[in-house]
C-alpha positions as CSV (number, residue, x, y, z in Angstrom):
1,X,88.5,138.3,144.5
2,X,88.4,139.8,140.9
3,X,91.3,140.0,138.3
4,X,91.6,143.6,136.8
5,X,94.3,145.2,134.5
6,X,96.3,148.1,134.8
7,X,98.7,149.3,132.3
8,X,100.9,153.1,132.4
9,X,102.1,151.9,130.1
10,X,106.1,152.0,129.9
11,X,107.9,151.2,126.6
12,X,111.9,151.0,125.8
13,X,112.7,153.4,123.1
14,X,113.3,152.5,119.4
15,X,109.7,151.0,118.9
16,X,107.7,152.8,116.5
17,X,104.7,154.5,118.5
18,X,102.1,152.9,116.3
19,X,103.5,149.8,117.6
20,X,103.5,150.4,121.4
21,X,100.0,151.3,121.2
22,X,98.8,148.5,119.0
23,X,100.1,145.9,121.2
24,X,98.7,148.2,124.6
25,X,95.1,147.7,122.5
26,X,96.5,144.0,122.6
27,X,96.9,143.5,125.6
28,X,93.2,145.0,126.7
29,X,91.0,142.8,124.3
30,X,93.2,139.8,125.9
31,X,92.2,140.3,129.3
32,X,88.7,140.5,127.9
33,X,88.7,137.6,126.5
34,X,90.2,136.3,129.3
35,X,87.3,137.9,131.8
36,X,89.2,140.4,133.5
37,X,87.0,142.9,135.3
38,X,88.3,146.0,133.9
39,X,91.4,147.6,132.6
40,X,92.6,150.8,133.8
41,X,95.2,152.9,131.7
42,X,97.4,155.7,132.5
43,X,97.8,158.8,130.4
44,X,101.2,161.4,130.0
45,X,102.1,164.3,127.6
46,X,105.4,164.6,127.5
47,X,107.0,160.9,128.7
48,X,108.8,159.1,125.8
49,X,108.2,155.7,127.5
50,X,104.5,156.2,128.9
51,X,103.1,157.5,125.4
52,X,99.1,156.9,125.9
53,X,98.7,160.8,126.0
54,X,94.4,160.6,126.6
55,X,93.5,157.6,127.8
56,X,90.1,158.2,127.3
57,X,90.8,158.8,123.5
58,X,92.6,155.7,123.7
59,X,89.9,153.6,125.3
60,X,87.4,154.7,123.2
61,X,88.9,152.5,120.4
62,X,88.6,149.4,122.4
63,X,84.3,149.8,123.1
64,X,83.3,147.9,119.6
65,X,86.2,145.3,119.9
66,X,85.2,144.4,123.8
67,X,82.5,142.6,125.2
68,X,82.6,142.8,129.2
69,X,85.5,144.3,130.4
70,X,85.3,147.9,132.6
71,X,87.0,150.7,130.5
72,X,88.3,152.8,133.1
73,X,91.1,155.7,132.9
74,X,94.0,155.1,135.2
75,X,93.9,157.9,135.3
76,X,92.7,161.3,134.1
77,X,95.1,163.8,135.2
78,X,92.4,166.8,136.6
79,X,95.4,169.6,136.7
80,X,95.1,169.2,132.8
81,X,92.0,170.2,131.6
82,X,88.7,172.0,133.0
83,X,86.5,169.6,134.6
84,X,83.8,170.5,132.7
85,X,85.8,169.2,129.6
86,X,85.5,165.7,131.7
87,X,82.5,165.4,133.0
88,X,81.0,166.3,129.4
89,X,83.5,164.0,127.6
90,X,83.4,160.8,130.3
91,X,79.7,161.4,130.5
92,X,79.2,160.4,126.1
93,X,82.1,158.3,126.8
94,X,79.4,155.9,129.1
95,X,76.8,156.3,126.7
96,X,79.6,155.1,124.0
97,X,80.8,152.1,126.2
98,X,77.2,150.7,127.1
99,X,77.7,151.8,131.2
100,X,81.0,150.0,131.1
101,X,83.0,153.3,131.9
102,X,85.2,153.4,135.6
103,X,86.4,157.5,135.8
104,X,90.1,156.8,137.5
105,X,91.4,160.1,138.6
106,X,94.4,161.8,140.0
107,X,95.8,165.3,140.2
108,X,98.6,164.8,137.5
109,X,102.2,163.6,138.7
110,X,104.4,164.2,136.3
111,X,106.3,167.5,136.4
112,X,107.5,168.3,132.7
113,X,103.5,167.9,132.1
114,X,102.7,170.1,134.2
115,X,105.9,172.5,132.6
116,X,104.2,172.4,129.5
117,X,100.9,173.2,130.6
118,X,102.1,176.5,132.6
119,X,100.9,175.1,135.5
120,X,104.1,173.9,137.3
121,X,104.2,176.3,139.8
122,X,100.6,175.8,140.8
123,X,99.1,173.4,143.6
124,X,98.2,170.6,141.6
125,X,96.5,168.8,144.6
126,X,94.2,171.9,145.1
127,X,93.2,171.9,141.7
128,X,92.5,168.1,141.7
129,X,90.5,168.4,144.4
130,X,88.4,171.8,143.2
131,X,87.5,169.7,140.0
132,X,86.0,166.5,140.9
133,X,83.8,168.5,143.6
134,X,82.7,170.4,140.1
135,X,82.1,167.1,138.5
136,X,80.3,165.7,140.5
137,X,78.4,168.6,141.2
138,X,77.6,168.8,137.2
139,X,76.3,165.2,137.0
140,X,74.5,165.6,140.6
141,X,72.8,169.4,139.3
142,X,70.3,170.5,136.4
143,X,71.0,173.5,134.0
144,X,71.5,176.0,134.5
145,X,73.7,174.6,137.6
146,X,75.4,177.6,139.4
147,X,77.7,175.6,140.5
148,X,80.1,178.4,142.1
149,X,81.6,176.5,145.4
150,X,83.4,178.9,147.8
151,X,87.2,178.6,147.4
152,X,87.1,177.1,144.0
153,X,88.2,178.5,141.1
154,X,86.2,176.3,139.0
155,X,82.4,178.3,138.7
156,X,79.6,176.5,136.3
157,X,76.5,177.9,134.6
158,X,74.9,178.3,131.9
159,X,72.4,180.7,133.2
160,X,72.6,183.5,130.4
161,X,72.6,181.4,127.4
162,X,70.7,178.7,128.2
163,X,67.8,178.0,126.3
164,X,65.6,174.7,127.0
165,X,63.8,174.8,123.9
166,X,66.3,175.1,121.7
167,X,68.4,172.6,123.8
168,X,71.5,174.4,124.5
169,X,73.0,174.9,127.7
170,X,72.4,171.4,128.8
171,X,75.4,169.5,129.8
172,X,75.6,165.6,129.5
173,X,75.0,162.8,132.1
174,X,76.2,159.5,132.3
175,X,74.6,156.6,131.3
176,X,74.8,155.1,134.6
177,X,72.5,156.3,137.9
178,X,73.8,158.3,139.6
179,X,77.3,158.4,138.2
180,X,80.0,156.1,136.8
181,X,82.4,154.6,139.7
182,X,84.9,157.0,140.4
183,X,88.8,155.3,141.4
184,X,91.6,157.0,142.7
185,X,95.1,155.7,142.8
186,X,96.7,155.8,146.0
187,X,100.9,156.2,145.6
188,X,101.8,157.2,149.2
189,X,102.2,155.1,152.9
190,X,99.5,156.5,155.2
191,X,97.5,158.4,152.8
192,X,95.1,161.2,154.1
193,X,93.3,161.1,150.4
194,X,92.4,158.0,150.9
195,X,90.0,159.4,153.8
196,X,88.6,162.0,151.6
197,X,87.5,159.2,149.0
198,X,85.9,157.2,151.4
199,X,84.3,160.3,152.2
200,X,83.0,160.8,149.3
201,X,82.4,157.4,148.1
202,X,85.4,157.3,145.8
203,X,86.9,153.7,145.4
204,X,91.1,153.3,145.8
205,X,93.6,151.6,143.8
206,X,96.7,151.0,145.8
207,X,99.8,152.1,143.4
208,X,101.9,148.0,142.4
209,X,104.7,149.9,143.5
210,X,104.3,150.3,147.2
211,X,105.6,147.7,149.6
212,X,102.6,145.0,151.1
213,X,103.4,147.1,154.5
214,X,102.8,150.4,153.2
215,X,99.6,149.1,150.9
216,X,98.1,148.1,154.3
217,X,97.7,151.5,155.9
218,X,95.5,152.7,153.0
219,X,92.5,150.4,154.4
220,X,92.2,151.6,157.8
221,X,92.1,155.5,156.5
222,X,89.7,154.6,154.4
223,X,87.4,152.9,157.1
224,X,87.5,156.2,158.7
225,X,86.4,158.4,155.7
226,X,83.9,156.2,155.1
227,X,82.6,156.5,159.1
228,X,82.8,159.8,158.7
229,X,80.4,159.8,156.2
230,X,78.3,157.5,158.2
231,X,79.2,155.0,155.9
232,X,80.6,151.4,156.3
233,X,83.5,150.4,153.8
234,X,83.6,147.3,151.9
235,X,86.9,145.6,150.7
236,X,85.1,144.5,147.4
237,X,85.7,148.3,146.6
238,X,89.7,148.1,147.2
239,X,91.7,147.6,144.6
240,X,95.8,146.9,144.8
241,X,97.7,146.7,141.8
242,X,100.8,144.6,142.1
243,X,103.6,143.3,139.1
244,X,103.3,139.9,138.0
245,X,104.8,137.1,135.7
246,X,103.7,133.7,136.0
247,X,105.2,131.1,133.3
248,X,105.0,127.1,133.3
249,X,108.7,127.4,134.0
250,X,110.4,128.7,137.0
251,X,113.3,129.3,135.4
252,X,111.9,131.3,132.8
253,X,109.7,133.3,134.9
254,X,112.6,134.5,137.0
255,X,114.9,135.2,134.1
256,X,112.2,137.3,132.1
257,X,110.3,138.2,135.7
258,X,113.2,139.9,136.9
259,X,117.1,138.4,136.6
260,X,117.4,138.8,132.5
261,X,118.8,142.5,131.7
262,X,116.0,142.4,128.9
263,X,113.3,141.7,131.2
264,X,110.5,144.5,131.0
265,X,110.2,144.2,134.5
266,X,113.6,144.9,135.1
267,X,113.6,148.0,132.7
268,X,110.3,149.1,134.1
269,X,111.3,149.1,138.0
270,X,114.6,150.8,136.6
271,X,112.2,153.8,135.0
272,X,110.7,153.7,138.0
273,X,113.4,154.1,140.8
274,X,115.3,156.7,138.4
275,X,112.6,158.9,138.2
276,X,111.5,158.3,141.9
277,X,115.1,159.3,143.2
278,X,115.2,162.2,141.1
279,X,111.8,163.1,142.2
280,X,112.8,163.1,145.5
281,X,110.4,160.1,146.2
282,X,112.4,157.4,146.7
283,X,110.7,156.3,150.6
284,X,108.1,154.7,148.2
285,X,110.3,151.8,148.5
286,X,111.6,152.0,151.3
287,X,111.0,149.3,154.3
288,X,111.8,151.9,156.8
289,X,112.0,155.8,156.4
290,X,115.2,156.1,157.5
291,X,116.2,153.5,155.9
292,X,119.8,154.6,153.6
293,X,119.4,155.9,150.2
294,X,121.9,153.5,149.5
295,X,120.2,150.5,150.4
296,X,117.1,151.3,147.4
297,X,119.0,149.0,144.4
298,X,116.9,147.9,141.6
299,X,117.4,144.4,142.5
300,X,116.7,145.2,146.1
301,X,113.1,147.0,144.5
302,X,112.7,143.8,142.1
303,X,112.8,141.6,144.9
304,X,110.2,143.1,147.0
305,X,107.5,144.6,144.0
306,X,107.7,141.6,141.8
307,X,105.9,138.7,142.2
308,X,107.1,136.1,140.2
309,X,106.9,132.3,139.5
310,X,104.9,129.0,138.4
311,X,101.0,129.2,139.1
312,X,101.3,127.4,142.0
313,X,103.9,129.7,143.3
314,X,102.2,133.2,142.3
315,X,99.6,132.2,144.2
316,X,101.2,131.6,147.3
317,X,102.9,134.7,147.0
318,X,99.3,136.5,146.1
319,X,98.2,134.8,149.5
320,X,101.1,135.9,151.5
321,X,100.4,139.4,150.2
322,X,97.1,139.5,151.2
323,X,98.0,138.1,154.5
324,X,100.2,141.5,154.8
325,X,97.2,143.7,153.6
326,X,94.1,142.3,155.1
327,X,91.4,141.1,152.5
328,X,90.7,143.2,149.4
329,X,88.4,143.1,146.1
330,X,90.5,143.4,143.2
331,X,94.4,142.2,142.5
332,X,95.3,144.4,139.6
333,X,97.8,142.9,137.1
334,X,100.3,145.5,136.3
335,X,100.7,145.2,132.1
336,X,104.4,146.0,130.9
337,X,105.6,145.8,127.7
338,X,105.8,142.8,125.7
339,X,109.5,141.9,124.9
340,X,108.1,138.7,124.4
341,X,105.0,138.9,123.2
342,X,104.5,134.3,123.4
343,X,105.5,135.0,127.6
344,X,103.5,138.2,128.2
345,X,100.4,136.8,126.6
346,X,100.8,133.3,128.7
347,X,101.6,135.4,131.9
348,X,98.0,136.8,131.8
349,X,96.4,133.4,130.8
350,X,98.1,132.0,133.2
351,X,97.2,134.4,135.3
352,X,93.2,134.1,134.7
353,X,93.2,130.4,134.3
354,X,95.2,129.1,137.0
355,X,96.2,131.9,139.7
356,X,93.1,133.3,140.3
357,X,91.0,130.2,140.6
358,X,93.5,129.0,142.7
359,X,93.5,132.1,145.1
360,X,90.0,132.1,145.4
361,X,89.6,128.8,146.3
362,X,92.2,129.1,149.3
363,X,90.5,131.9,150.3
364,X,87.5,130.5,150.5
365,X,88.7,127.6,152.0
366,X,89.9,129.7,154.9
């Protein structure tokens, strides 16, 4: 099983934003360093808290100061801009990174972006879905592409201006053949989009917070996308993100894992379940839909999404979860904010050094 990194990220107010994304840059050549396989990072326009607003712009200044890891958006919000605009952009973004690009995408959740844009009335989904058929189409085509797909609003071509000689009307490809890995992020219990990317040989990322039980119907949709296609699925191409602490000591890795009322996983799960609720999403956490509102209390949500502990212990709790899910390819460690940047920095040592040895050796001992 690989080790990968995923970050929103989700800062407390009253840090300087220079700050937050100095130490998010931190936190990225770490789990280089420490051979994670990529690091995923999430993007917003108009959140306070998660304030990477591109994060391709943002990964871009980690290529010269990273050796191996994946640089992958987590993800790029395709209600925000015209596709072409990212297939063109993630396309020199390859070429920049050496082939070491992942293209995470998503439709764009966050309302008040969406409010700025003018596009909060529109189907977000829809529009998601008419772009990356137009991306792919651009990477997959030649100029002057007349790429004009019925039902989408999204046509391509060049066919007017283009003119081979002088070398305009060309649009980029990526470095890799045919086409950087494309991720999607899977937030919901019984997802029918996870069929449609094993239809179309996307690659999920199951959302850290989703409960073990809900994470385990993404699989089995996406075994039947990929049949459909006349495909077989392999779990080395699931990823699940899930929220971790590890520390030498127990007591300190449940104080600053999830008791402490300055723990960032306390304040991040307390972002969460505020803007869930008032989203009207709150059966994200939820054991049983009809389970009370009530019932959803942070410490009942940090108690079931945080995995927390010695090595010895996160890795029995890793194993447990994956005992819930069925096998999978990637555990993505969920970065937070560094209250304290000594414990966050041993967490993900910890994390490489110890945990994940020790969770591949049980599994292949069993």
């Amino acid at each position: 099983m690989r080790l990968g990194y995923f970050s929103m990220p989700l800062h407390p107010l009253g840090r300087t934003w220079r700050e937050t994304l100095t130490e998010d840059r931190d936190a990225v050549i770490l789990a280089d360093r420490l051979g994670f396989h990529d690091a995923f990072i999430g993007e917003h326009l108009t959140d306070r808290h998660e304030n990477i607003t591109s994060s391709l712009l943002f990964l871009a200044t980690l290529i010269s100061d990273t050796e191996q890891i994946r640089l992958a958006t987590g993800t790029t919000n395709l209600s925000h801009q015209h596709p072409v605009l990212v297939a063109a952009h993630s396309a020199m973004f390859d070429h920049l990174a050496g082939g070491r690009f992942i293209l995470g995408v998503s439709p764009g959740a966050l309302p008040s972006d969406a409010e700025v844009l003018g596009i909060l009335a529109e189907d977000r989904n829809q529009i998601f879905a008419e772009a990356i058929d137009v991306i792919t189409a651009i990477w997959e085509s030649e100029p002057p592409y007349g790429i004009d797909l019925p039902g989408n609003r999204f046509a391509v071509t060049t066919e007017s201006t283009m003119d081979l000689e002088l070398g305009v009307g060309v649009l980029p490809k990526p470095l890799q053949v045919p086409r950087p890995e494309i991720v999607g992020t899977v937030v919901a219990p019984y997802s029918k989009g996870v069929i449609a990317m094993g239809q179309r040989d996307f690659h999920p990322l199951s959302a850290n917070f989703l409960l073990g039980q809900w994470v385990a119907t993404h699989w089995p949709n996406y075994v039947q996308g990929k049949e459909a296609a006349g495909a077989s699925a392999d779990v080395a191409d699931w990823r699940i993100a899930r929220t971790i602490f590890v520390a030498d000591d127990p007591k300190v890795a449940e104080s600053y894992g999830r008791a402490d009322v300055g723990s960032p996983y306390r304040f991040y799960y307390s972002q969460m379940l505020t803007k869930m609720r008032k989203i009207g999403r709150l059966g994200l956490f939820k054991s049983d839909r009809d389970q009370p509102d009530d019932e959803i209390t942070l410490d009942y949500v940090l108690d079931r999404l945080v995995i927390t502990g010695t090595p010895e212990s996160v890795a029995e709790q890793i194993l447990a979860f994956r005992a819930e899910t069925g096998d999978f390819g990637e555990l993505v460690y969920a970065g937070l904010d560094w209250v304290e940047p000594r414990l966050a920095r041993r967490s993900m040592e910890l994390m490489a050094q110890k945990v994940m040895p020790a969770v591949n050796a049980a599994i292949g001992t069993r």
